[in-house]
C-alpha atoms as a printed R data frame, in Angstrom:
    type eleno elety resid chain resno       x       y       z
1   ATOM     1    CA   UNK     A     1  13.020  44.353 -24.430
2   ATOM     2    CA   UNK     A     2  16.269  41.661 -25.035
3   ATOM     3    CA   UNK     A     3  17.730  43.876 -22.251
4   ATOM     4    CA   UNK     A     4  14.894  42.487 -20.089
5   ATOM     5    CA   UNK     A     5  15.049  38.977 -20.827
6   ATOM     6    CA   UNK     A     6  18.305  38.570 -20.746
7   ATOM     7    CA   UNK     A     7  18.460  40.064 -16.625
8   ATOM     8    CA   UNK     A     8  16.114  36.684 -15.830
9   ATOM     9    CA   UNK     A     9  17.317  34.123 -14.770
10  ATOM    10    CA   UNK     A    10  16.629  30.705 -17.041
11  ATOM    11    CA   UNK     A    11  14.826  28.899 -13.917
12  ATOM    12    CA   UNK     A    12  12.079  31.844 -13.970
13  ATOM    13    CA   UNK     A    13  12.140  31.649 -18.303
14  ATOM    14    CA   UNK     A    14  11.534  28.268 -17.785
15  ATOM    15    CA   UNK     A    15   8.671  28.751 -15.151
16  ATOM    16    CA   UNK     A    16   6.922  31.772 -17.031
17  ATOM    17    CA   UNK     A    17   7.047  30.090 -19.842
18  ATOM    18    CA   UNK     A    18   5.131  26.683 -18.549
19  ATOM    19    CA   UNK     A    19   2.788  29.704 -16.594
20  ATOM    20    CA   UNK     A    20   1.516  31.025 -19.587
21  ATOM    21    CA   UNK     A    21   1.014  27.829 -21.396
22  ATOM    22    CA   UNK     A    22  -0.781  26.072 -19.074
23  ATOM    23    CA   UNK     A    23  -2.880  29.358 -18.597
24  ATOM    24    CA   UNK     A    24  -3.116  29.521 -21.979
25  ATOM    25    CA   UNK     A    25  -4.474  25.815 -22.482
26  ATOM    26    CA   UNK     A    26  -8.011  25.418 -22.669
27  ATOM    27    CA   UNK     A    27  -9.653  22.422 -20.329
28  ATOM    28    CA   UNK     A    28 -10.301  20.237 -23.651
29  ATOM    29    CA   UNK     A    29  -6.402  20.561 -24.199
30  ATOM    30    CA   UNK     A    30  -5.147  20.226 -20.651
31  ATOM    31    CA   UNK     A    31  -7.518  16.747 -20.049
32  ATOM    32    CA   UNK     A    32  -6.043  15.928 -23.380
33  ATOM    33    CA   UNK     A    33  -2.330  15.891 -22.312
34  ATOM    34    CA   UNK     A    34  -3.327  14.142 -18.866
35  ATOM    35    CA   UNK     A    35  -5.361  11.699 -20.908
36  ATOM    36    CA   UNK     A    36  -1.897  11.212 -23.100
37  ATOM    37    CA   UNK     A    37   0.656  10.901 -19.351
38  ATOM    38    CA   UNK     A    38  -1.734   8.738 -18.278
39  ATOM    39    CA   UNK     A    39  -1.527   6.106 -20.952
40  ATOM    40    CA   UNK     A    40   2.202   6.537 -20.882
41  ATOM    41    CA   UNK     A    41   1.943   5.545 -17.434
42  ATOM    42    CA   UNK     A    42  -0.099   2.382 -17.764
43  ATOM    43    CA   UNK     A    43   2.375   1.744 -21.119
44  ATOM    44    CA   UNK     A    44   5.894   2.338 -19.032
45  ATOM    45    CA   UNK     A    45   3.936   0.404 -15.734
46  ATOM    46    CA   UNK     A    46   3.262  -2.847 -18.006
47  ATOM    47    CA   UNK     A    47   6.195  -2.596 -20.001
48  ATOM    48    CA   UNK     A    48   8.776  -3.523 -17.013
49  ATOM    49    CA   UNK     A    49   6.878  -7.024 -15.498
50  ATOM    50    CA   UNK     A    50   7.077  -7.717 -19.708
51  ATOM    51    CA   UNK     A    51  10.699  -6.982 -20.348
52  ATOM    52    CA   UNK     A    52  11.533  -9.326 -16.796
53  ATOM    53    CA   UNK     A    53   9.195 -11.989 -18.037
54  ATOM    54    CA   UNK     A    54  10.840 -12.210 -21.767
55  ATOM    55    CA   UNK     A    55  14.218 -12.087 -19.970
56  ATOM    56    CA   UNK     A    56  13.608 -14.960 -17.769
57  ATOM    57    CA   UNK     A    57  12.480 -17.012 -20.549
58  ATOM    58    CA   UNK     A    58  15.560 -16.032 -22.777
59  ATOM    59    CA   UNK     A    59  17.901 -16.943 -20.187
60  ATOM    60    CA   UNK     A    60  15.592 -20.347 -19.155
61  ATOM    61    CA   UNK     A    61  15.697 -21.491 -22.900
62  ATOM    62    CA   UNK     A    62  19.109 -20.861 -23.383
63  ATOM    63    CA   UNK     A    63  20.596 -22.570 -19.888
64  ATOM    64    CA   UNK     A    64  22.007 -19.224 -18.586
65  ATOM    65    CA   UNK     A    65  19.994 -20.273 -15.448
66  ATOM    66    CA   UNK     A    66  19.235 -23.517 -14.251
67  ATOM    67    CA   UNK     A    67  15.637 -24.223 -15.021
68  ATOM    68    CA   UNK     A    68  14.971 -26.528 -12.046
69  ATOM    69    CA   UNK     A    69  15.163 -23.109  -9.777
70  ATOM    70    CA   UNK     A    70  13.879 -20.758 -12.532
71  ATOM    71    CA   UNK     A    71  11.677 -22.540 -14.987
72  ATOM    72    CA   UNK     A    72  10.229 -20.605 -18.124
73  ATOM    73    CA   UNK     A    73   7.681 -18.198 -17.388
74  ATOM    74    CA   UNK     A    74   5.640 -21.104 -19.963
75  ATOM    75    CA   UNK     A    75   6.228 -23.611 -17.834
76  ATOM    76    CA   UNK     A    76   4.976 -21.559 -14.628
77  ATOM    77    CA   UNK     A    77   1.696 -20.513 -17.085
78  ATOM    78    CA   UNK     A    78   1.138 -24.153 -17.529
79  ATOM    79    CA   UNK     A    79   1.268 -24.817 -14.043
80  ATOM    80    CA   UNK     A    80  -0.970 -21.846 -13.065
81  ATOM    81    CA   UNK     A    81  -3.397 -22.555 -15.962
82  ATOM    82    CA   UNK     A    82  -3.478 -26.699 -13.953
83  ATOM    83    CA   UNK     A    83  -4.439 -24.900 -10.572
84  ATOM    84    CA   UNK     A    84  -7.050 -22.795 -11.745
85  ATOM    85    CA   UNK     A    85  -8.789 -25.852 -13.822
86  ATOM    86    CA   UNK     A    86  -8.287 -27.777 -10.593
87  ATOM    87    CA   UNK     A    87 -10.164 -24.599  -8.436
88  ATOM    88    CA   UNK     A    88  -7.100 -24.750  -6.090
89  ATOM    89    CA   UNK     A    89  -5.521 -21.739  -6.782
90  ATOM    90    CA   UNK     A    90  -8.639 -19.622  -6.268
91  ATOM    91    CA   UNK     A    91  -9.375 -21.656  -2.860
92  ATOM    92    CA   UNK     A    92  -5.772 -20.781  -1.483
93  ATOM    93    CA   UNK     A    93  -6.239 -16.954  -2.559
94  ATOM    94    CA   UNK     A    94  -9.547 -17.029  -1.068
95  ATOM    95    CA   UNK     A    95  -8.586 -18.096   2.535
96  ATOM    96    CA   UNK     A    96  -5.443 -16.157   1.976
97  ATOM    97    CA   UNK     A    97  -7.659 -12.952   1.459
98  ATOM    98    CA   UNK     A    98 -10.131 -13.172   4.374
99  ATOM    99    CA   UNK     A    99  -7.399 -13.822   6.216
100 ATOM   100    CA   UNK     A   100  -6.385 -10.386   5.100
101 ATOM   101    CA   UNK     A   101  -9.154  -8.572   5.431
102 ATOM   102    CA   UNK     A   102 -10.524  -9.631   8.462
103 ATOM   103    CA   UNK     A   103  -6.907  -8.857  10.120
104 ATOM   104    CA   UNK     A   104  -6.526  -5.608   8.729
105 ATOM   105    CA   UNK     A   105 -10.082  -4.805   9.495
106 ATOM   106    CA   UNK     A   106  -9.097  -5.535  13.142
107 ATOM   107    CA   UNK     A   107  -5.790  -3.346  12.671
108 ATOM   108    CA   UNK     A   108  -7.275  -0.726  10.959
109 ATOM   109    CA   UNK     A   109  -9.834   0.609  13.658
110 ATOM   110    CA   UNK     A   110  -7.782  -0.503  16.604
111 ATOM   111    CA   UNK     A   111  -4.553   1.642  15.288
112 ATOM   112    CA   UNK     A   112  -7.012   4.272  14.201
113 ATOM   113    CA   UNK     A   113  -8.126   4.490  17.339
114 ATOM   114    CA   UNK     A   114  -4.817   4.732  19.144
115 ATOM   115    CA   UNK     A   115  -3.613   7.145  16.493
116 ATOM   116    CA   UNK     A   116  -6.433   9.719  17.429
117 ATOM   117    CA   UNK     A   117  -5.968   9.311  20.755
118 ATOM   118    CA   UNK     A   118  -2.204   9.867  20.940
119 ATOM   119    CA   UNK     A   119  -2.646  12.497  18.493
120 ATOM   120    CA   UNK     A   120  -5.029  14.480  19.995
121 ATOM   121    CA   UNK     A   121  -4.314  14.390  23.688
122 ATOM   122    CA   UNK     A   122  -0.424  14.961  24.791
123 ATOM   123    CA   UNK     A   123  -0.867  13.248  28.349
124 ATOM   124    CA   UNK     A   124  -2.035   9.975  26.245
125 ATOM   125    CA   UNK     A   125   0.593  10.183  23.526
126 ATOM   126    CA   UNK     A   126   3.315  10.353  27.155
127 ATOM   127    CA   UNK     A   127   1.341   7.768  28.632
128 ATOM   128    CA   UNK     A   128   1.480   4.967  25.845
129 ATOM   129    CA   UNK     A   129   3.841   6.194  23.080
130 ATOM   130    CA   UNK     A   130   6.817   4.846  25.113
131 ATOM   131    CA   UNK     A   131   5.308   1.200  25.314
132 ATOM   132    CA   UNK     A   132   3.879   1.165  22.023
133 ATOM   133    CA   UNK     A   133   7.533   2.563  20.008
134 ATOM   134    CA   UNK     A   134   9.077  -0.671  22.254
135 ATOM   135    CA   UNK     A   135   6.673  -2.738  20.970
136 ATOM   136    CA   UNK     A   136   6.427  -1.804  17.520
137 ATOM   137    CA   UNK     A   137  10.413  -2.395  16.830
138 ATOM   138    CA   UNK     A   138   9.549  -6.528  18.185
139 ATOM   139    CA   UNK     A   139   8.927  -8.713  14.929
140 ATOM   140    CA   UNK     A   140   5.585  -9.895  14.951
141 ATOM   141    CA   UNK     A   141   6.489 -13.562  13.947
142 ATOM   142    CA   UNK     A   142   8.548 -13.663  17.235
143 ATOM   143    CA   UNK     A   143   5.400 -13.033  19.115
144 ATOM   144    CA   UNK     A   144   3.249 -15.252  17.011
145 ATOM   145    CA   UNK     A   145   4.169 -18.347  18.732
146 ATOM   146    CA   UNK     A   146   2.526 -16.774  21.711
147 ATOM   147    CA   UNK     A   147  -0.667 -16.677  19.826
148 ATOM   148    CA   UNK     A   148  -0.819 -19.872  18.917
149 ATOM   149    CA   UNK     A   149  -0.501 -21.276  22.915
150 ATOM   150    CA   UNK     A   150  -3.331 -18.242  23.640
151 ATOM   151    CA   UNK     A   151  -5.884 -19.045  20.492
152 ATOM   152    CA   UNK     A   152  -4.431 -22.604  19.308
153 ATOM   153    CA   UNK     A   153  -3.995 -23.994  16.307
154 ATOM   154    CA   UNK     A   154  -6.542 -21.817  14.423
155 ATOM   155    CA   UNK     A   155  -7.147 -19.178  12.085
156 ATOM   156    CA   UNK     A   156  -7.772 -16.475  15.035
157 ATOM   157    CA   UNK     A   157  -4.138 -16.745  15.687
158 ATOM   158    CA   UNK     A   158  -3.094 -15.890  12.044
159 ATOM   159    CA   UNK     A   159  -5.777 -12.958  11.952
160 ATOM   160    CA   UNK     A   160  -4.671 -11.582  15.201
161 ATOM   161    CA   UNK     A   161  -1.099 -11.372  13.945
162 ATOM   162    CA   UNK     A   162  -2.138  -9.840  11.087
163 ATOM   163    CA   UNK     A   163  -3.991  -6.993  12.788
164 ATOM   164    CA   UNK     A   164  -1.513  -6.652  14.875
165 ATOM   165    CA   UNK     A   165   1.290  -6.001  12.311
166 ATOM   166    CA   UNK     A   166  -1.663  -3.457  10.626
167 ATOM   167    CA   UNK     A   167  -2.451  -1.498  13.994
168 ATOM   168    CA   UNK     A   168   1.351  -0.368  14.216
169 ATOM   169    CA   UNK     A   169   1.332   0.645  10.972
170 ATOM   170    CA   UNK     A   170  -2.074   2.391  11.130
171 ATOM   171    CA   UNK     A   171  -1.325   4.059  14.690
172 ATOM   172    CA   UNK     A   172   2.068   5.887  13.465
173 ATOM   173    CA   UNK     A   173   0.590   7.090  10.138
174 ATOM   174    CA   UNK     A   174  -2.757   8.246  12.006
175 ATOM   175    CA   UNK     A   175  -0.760   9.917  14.932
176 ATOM   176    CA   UNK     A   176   1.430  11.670  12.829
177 ATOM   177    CA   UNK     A   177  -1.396  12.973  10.390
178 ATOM   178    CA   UNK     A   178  -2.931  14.736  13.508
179 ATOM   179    CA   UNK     A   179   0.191  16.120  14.707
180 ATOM   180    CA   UNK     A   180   1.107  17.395  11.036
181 ATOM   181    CA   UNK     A   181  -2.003  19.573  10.989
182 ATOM   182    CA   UNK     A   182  -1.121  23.128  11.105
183 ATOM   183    CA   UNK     A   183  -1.710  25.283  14.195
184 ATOM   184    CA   UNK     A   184  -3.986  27.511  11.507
185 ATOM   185    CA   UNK     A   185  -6.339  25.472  11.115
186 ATOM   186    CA   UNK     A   186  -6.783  24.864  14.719
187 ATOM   187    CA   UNK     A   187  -6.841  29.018  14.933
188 ATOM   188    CA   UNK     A   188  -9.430  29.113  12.345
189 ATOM   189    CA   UNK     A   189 -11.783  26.321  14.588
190 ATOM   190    CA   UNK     A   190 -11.025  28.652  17.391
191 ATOM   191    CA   UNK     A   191 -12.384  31.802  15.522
192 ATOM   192    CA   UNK     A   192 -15.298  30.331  14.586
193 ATOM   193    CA   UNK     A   193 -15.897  29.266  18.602
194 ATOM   194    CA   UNK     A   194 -16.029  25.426  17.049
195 ATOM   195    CA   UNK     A   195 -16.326  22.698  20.010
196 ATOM   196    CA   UNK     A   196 -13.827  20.185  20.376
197 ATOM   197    CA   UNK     A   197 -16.788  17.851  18.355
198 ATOM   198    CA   UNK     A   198 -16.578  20.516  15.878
199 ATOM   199    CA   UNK     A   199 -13.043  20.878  15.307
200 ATOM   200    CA   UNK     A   200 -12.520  17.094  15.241
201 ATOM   201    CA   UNK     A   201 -15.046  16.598  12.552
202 ATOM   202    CA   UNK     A   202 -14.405  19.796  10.420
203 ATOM   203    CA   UNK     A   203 -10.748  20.633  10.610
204 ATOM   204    CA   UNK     A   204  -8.398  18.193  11.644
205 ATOM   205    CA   UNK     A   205 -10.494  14.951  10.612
206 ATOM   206    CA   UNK     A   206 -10.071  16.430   7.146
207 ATOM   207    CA   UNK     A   207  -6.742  17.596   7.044
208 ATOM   208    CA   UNK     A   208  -5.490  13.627   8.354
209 ATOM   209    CA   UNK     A   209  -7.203  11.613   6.232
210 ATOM   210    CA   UNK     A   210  -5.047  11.398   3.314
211 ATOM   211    CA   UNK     A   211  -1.809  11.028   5.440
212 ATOM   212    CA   UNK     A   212  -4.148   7.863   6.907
213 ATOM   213    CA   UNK     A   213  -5.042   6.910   3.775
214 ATOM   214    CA   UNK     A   214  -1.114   6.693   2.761
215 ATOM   215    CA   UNK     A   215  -0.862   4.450   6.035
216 ATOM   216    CA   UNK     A   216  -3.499   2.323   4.487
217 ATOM   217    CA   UNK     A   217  -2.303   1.485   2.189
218 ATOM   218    CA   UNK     A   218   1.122   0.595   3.572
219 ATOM   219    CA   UNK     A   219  -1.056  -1.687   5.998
220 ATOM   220    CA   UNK     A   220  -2.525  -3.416   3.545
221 ATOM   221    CA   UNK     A   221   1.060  -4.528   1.764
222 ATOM   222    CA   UNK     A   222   2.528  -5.117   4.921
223 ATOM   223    CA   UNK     A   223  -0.652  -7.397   5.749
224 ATOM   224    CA   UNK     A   224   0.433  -8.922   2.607
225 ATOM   225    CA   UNK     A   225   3.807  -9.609   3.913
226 ATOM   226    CA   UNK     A   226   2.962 -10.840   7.389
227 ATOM   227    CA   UNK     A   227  -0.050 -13.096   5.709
228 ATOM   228    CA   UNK     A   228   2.347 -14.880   3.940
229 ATOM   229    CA   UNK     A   229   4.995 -14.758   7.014
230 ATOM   230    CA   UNK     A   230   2.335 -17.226   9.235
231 ATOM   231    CA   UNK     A   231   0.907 -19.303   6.606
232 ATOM   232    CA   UNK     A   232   4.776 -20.493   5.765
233 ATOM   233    CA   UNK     A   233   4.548 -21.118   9.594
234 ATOM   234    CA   UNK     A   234   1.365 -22.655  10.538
235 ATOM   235    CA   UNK     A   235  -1.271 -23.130   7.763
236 ATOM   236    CA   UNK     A   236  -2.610 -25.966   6.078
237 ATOM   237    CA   UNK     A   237  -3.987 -23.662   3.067
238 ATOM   238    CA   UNK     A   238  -3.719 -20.395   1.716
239 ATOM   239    CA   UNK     A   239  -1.063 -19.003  -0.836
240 ATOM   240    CA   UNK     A   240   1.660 -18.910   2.000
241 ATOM   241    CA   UNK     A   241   1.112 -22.484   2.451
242 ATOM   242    CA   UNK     A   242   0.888 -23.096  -1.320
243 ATOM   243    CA   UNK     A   243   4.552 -21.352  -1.874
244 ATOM   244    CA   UNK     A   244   5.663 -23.274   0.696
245 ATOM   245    CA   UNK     A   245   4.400 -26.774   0.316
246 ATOM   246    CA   UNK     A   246   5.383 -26.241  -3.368
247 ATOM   247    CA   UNK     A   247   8.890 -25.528  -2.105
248 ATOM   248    CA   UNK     A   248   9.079 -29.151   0.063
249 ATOM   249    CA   UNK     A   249   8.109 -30.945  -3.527
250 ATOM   250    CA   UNK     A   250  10.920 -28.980  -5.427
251 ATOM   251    CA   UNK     A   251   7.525 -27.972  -7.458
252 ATOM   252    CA   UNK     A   252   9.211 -24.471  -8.841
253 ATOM   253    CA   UNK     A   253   6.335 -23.547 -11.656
254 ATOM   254    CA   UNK     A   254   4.008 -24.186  -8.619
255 ATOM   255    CA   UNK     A   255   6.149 -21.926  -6.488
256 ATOM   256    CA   UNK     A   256   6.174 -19.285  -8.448
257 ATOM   257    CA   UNK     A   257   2.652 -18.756  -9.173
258 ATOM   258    CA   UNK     A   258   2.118 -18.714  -5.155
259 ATOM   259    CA   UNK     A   259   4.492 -15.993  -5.506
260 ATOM   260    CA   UNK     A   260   2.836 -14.022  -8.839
261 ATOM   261    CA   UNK     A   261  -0.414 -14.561  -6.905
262 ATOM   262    CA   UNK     A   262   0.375 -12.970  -3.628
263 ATOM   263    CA   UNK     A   263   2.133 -10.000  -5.702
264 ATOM   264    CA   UNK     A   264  -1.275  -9.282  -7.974
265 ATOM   265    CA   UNK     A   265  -3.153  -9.966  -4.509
266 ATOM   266    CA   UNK     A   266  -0.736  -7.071  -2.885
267 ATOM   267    CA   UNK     A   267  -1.408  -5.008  -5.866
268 ATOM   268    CA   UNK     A   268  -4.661  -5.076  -6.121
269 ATOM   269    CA   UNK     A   269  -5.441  -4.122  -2.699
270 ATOM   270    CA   UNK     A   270  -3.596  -1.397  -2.868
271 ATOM   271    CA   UNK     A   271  -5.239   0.028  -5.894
272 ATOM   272    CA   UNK     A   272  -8.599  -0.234  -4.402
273 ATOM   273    CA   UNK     A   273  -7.218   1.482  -1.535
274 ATOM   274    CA   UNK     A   274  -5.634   4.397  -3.922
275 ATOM   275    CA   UNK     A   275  -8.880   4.340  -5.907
276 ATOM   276    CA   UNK     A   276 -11.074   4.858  -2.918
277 ATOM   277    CA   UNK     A   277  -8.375   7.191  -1.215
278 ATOM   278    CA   UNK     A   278  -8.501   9.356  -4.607
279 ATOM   279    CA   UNK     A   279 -12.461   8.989  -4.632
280 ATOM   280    CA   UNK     A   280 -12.917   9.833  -1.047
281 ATOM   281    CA   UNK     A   281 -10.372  12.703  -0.693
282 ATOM   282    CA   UNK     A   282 -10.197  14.689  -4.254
283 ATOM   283    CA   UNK     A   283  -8.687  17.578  -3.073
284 ATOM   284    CA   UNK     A   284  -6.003  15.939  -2.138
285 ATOM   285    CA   UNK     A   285  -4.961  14.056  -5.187
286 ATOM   286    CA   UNK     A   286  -1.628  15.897  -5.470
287 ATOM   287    CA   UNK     A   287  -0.827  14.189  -1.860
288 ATOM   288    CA   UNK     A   288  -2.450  10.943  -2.653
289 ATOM   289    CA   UNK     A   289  -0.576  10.400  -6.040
290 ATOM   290    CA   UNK     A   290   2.756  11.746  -4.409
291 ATOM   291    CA   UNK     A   291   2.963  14.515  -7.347
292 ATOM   292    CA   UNK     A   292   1.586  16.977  -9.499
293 ATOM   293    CA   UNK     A   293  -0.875  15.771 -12.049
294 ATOM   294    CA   UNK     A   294  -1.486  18.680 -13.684
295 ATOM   295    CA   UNK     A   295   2.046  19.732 -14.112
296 ATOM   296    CA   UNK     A   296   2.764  20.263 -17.829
């Protein structure tokens, strides 16, 4: 029997070994130990931001960097604790975050759109994947000047740049979910005589949507991005225009909150997006998460 063990290899040891205890396990146990990763998780996740944050100050406090450009993280609380007394931190993140929301709204279902199309029909994807990849690689803040002489000085410019920036984003994710679906399941649709209806709907509908929920969630941070990108260029509010503004009045503590704002803003988007991805779609948390969760 020592014979036999000793002819595997260590790999397989290792593997039939984590087999049999995770067969072994019994549910209480094995939503015990994902309970127990979990909190590690949220422990290691907040640990980092508070490691930077006691760094700074160190280095602040003891002049290793000049405090005019990087004040104490106290100093930046102060400040942030005088804009929310003063309601204008929550009215910049407000316009800031329908500006978000109605542009990725707008980029969301027109890049859907595009995505199924190209996906699902090869004479559309030669027709328009050409144009589109040429005008995907142009920056979108080279072409927002453009917007402004079509909508003027207003908002609709900012939101259509925003969607824009989204729908590129949202049309490569969505045609390359369709196109990643496996010629099975299309043979299984077949089998079952399933109409084109049918086989959008119950095969390869399901099999995109967490690759497009992936893409969402890139859209949303890169609507982020961009927000901030036209509100340093034309905005008269918002937390672009707070960051910047702040920036022209060598306000740093001012600054920075702009930018801790925008990267809780970006966060928390994203989460929702995971959340309701995760929600949505749980068979396919192990694709959603970007690993296995109930690996031992």
């Amino acid at each position: 029997m020592a014979q036999t063990t000793a002819l595997v290899p260590p790999d397989e040891q290792t593997t039939g070994r984590m087999v049999r205890r995770e067969a072994s396990a019994t549910p209480e146990k094995a939503a015990g130990r994902r309970r127990r990763r979990r909190l590690i998780e949220i422990a290691l996740g907040l640990a980092a931001p508070v490691v930077l944050f006691v760094l700074w100050q160190v280095a602040a406090t003891s002049g290793a960097v000049n405090p005019l450009f990087f004040p104490p993280p106290t100093k930046v609380w102060s400040a942030a604790l005088a804009l929310i007394e003063s309601g204008e931190l929550f009215h910049h993140l407000w316009v800031s975050l329908t500006r978000v929301l109605i542009g990725c709204a707008m980029g969301v279902v027109s890049g859907v759109a595009a995505g199924i199309a190209l996906g699902a029909s090869r004479w559309v994807r030669a027709t328009l994947e050409p144009l589109l990849s040429a005008l995907y690689t142009v920056p979108k803040l080279a072409i927002f000047p453009l917007l402004l002489l079509i909508f003027g000085l207003t908002d609709t410019a900012l939101n259509v740049a925003i969607g824009m920036t989204v729908f590129f984003f949202m049309w490569v994710s969505t045609m390359a979910a369709f196109l990643a679906v496996s010629p099975g399941h299309r043979e299984v649709a077949q089998s079952f005589n399933c109409g084109p209806w049918q086989t959008f709907r119950h095969v390869l509908l399901p099999a995109a949507l967490p690759q497009m929920f992936i893409g969402l969630r890139m859209s949303v941070s890169v609507a982020v991005l961009m927000m901030v990108g036209v509100e340093f260029t034309q905005a008269s509010e918002g937390i672009g225009y707070l960051i910047w503004y702040s920036w022209t009045l060598f306000q740093a503590p001012k600054m920075y909150v702009g930018i801790v704002a925008v990267a809780a803003m970006g966060l928390l988007l994203s989460s929702i997006v995971k959340w309701v991805s995760l929600l949505v779609l749980p068979w396919a948390r192990v694709e959603i998460e970007g690993g296995d969760r109930n690996l031992v």
